[in-house]
C-alpha positions in Angstrom: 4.4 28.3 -12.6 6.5 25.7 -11.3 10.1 26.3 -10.2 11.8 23.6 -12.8 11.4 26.7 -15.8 14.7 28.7 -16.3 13.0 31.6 -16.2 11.0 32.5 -13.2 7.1 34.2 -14.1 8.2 36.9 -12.4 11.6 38.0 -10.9 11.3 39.5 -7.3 14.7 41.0 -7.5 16.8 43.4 -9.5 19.0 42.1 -12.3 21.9 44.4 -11.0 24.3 42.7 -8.5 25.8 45.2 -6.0 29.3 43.4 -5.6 29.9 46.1 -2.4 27.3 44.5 -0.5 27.9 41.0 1.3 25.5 38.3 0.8 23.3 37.8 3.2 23.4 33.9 4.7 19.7 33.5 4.9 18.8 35.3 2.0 21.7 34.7 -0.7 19.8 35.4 -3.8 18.4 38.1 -2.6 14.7 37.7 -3.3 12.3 40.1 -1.3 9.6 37.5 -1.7 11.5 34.9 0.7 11.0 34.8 4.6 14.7 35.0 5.5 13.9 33.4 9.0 13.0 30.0 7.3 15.8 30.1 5.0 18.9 27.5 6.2 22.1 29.2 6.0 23.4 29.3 2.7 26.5 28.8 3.9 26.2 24.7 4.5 25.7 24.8 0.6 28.1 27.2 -0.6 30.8 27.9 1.8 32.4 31.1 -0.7 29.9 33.5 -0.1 31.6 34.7 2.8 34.4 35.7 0.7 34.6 39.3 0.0 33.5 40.5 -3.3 32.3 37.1 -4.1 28.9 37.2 -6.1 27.1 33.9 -6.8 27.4 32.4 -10.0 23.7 31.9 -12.5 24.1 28.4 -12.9 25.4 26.6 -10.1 28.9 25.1 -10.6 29.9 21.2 -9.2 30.6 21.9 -5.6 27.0 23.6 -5.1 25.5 21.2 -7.7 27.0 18.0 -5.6 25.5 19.9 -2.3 22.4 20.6 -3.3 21.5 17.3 -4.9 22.6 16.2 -2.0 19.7 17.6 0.0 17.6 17.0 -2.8 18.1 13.2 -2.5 17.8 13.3 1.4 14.2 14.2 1.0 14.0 12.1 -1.4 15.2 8.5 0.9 12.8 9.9 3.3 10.0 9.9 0.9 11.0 6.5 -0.2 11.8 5.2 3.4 8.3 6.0 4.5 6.3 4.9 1.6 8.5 1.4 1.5 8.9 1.2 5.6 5.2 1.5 6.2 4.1 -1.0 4.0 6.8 -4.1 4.8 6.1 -3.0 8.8 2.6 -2.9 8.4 2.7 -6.0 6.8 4.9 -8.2 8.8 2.8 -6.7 12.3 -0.2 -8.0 10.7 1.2 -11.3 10.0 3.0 -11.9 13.3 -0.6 -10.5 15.4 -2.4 -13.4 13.0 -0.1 -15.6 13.7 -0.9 -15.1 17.4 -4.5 -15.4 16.2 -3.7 -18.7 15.0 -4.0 -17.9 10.9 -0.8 -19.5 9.2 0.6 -17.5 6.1 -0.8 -20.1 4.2 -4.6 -20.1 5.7 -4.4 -16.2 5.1 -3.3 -16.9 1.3 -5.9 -19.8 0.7 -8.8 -18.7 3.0 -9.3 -18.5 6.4 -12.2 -20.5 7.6 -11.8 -19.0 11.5 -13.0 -15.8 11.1 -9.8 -14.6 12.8 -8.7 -12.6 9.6 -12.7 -10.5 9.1 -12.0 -9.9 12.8 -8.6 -8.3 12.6 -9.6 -6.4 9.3 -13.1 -5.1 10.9 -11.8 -4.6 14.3 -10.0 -1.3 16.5 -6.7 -3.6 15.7 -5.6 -3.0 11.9 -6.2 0.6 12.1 -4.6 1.0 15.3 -1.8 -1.3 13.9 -2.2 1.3 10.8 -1.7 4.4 13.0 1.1 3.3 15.1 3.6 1.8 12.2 2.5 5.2 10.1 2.9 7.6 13.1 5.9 6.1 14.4 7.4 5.8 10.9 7.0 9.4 10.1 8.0 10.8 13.2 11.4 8.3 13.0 12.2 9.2 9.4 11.6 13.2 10.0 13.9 12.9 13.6 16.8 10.9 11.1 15.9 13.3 8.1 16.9 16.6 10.5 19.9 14.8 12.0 21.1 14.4 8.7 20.2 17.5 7.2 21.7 18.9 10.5 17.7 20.8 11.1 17.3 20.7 15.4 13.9 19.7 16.1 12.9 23.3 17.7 13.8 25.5 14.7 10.8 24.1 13.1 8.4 25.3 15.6 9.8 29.2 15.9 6.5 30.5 15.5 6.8 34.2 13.9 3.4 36.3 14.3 0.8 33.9 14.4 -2.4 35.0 16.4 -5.9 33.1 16.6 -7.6 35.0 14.4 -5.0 34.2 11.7 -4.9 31.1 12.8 -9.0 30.6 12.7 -8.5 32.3 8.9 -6.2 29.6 7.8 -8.0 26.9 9.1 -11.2 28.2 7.3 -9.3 28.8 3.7 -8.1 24.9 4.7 -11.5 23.7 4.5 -12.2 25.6 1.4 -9.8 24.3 -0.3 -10.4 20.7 0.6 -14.4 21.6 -1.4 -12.2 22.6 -4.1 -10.6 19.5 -4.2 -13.9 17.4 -3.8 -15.2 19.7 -7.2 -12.0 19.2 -9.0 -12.3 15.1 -8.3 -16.1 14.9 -9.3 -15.7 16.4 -12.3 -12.3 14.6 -12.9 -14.9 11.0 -11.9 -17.0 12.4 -14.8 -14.7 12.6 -17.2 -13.0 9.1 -16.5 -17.0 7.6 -16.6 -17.3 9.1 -20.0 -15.1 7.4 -20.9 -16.1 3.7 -19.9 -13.4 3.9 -16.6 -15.2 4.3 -12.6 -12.9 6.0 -10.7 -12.2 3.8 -7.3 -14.1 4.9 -4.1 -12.0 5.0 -0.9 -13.5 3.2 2.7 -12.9 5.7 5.7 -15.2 3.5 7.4 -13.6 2.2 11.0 -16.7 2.5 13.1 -17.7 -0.8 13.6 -17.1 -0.9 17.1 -16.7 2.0 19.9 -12.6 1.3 19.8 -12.3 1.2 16.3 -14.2 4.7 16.0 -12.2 5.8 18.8 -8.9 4.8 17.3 -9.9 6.4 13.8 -10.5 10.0 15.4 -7.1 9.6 17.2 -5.3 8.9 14.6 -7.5 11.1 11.5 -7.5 13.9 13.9 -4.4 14.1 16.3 -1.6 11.9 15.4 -1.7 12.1 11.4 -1.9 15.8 11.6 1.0 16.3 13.5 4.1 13.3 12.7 2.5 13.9 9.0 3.3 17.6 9.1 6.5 16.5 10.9 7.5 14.5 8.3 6.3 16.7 4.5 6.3 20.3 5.9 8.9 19.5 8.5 11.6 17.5 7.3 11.0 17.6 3.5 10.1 21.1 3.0 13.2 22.1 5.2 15.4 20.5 3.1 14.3 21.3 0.2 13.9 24.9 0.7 17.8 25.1 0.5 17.4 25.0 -3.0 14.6 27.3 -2.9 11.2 28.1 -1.3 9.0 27.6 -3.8 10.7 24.4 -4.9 10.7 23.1 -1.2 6.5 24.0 -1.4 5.6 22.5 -4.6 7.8 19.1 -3.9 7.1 18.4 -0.4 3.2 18.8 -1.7 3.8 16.3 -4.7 5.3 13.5 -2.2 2.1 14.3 0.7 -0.4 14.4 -2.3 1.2 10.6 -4.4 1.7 9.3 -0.5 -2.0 8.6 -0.3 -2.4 6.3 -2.6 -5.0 7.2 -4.4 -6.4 9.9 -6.8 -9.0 11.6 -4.9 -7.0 12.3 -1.9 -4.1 12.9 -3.8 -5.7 15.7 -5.4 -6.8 17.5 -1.4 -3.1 16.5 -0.6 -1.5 18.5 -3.4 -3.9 21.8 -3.3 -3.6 22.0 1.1 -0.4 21.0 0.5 0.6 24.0 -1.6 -1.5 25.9 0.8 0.5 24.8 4.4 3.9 25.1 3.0 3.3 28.5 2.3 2.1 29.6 5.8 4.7 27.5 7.3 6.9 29.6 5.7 5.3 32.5 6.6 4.9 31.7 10.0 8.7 29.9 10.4 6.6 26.9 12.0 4.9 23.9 11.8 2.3 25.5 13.9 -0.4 26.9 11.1 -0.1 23.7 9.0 -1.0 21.3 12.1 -3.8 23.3 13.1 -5.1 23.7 9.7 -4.7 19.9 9.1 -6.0 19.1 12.2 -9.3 21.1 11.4 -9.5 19.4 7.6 -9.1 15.8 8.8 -11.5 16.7 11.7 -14.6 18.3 9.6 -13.9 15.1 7.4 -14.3 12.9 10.4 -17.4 14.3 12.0 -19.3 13.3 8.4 -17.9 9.8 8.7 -19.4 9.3 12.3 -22.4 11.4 11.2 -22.9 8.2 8.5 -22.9 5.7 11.3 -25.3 7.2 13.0 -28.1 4.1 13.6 -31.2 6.3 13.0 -31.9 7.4 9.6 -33.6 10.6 10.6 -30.7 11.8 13.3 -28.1 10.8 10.7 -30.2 12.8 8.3 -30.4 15.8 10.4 -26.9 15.4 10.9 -25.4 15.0 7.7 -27.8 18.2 6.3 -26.4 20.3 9.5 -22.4 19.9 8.6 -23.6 20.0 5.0 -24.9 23.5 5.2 -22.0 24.1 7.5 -19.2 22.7 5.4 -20.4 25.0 2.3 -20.7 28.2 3.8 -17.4 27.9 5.4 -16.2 27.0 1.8 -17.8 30.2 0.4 -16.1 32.2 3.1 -13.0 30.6 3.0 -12.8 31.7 -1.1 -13.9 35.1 -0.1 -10.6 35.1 2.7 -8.4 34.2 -0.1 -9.4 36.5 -2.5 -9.2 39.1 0.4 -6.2 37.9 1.6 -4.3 34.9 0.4 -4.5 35.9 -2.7 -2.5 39.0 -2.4 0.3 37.0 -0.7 1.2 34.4 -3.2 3.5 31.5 -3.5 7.2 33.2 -3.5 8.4 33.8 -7.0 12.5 32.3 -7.7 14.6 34.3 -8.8 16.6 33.3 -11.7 19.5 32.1 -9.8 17.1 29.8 -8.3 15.3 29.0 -11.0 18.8 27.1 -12.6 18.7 25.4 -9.3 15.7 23.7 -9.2 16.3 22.3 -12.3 18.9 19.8 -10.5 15.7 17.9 -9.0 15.8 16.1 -12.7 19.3 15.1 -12.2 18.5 14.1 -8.2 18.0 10.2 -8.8 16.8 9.3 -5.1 14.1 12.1 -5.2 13.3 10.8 -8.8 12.7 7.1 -8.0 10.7 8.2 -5.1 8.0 9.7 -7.0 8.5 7.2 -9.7 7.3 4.9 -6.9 4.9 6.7 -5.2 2.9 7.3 -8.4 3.3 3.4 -9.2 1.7 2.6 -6.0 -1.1 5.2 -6.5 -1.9 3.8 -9.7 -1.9 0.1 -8.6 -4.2 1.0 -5.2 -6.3 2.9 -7.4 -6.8 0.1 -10.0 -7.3 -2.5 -7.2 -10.4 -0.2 -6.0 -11.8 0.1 -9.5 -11.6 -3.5 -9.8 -13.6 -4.2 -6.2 
């Protein structure tokens, strides 16, 4: 399952070193599973392996534990940095544009009686606000993150067989996957209300206005798409796949799924998560994920602006059209990955890597990032439940 157990489900790899063979830099544990393309060279973690004869060790001794939870907690500031960034910008923007607006901090605090504050939270300006300190913030942290991490900007775009048609298939599986999700949280909602506790609706409604609905499918459909894949499949992913591919998938999916702040998209964040990190990988590029993103948070939108639709008949028409639509590209999606995806699954660690991603419990950076994500999740989602 996950890459933390010390022993993989299955090992890709023979058992036998061959000490008479070098180790490959892009491929040092050898596992036939791995695109050796996207690997970073193993020789930033574990200088030795150029030395002849040398084989590396099963458990990873202090010089390539102190590297790699070193990458480890990279990732893991850049999580953090973005989750903490974007809320103390975001705040301090709206403060400073209300303060223009004439609402003190203490009018804001004890009720605004100008109508300034409705206006700036029902207007094209908080989530344009919202899309430029999130946007800029990811692209910023993922431009520092590769610095750092020594990743140039291009390498993550060296797109390796990738045709339309593939592309078309991915993007189809994508929205599949995002019905799968919407099951998995109904039946989740049901089991919560069984129990006496509503899970918290979330408000993707910005179309108040022709700006405001404007801004929403600029930022839902371009600009999250692409500095978010930046950012978790980009940066994060990259990183983390030094200590292994299938680590670097599952994490960077945990911190894209707890970064939205709230369960049901959590839960769409995790499963396409899993799902982009693997044909990144595949692909050695950002490319597939984008597009695939770009085409989930696009289908999404066209039901939101089908809901604001002023007549109830059109919206009717409407909503019953991408209905019908949504679902039987969710039924052929399934039938593409049990044609296809499901034949090429999430690469296996070997044992060697196995031991490795184990360090991600001794990584304290990476640690208190999700220790704070999730915090925030389960504040955000207790403040909906309480509305």
């Amino acid at each position: 399952m996950y890459p933390f157990s010390e022993t993989p489900t299955r090992n890709p790899v023979s058992t036998t070193a061959d000490l008479s063979k070098p180790i490959d830099p892009q491929n040092p544990f050898d596992n036939l599973m791995e695109n050796p393309a996207y690997r970073t060279d193993y020789r930033r973690i574990l200088p030795e392996i150029v030395l002849p004869g040398y084989e590396i060790p099963l458990r990873p001794e202090r010089g390539e534990r102190k590297a790699l939870r070193r990458c480890i907690n990279i990732a893991g500031l850049g999580s953090l940095a973005s989750c903490l960034l974007s809320q103390i910008l975001y705040v301090i923007c709206m403060f400073v544009i209300l303060a223009l607006m004439g609402v003190s901090f203490s009018a804001y605090f004890g009720g605004d009686t100008s109508g300034a504050v409705d206006y700036f939270e029902n207007s094209s300006i908080a989530i344009g606000l919202n899309a430029i300190v999130f946007a800029s913030l990811n692209v910023l942290i993922a431009w520092v993150g590769c610095r750092m991490m020594q990743t140039p900007i291009k390498s993550l775009f060296q797109t390796q067989k990738l045709t339309p048609v593939k592309a078309g298939r991915y993007v189809v599986t994508g929205i599949s996957l995002q019905c799968v999700s919407g099951v998995i949280y109904t039946i989740l909602s049901w089991l919560f209300s069984k129990t006496g506790v509503q899970l918290g609706d979330v408000d993707f409604s910005y179309t108040n206005s022709g700006k405001s609905t404007l801004m929403m499918i600029l930022y839902a459909c371009i600009l999250a798409p692409v500095t978010e894949e930046l950012l978790y499949r980009g940066f994060l992913m990259k990183t983390l796949s030094r200590v292994g591919t299938r680590f670097a998938i599952v994490i960077s999916a945990l911190m894209f799924g707890l970064m939205h702040g709230n369960i049901s998209q959590m839960i769409l964040a995790f499963v396409l998560g899993m799902y982009l990190g693997k044909i990144d990988v595949r692909h050695n590029s950002l490319l597939p994920s984008i597009l695939v993103h770009m085409g989930v948070n696009s289908y999404a939108t066209l039901f939101t602006l089908a809901d604001a639709v002023a007549s109830e008949q059109v919206r009717l028409l409407l909503s019953t059209f991408l209905g019908l639509m949504y679902y039987g590209l969710a039924i052929f999606g399934l039938i593409l990955w049990f044609w296809k995806e499901r034949k090429e699954p999430l690469p296996y660690p070997t044992q060697k890597q196995a031991f490795r991603s184990r360090l991600f419990w001794s990584s304290p950076v990476m640690l208190a990032a999700v220790v704070l994500e999730a915090l925030l999740l389960i504040a955000n989602e207790a403040a909906m439940m309480a509305q």
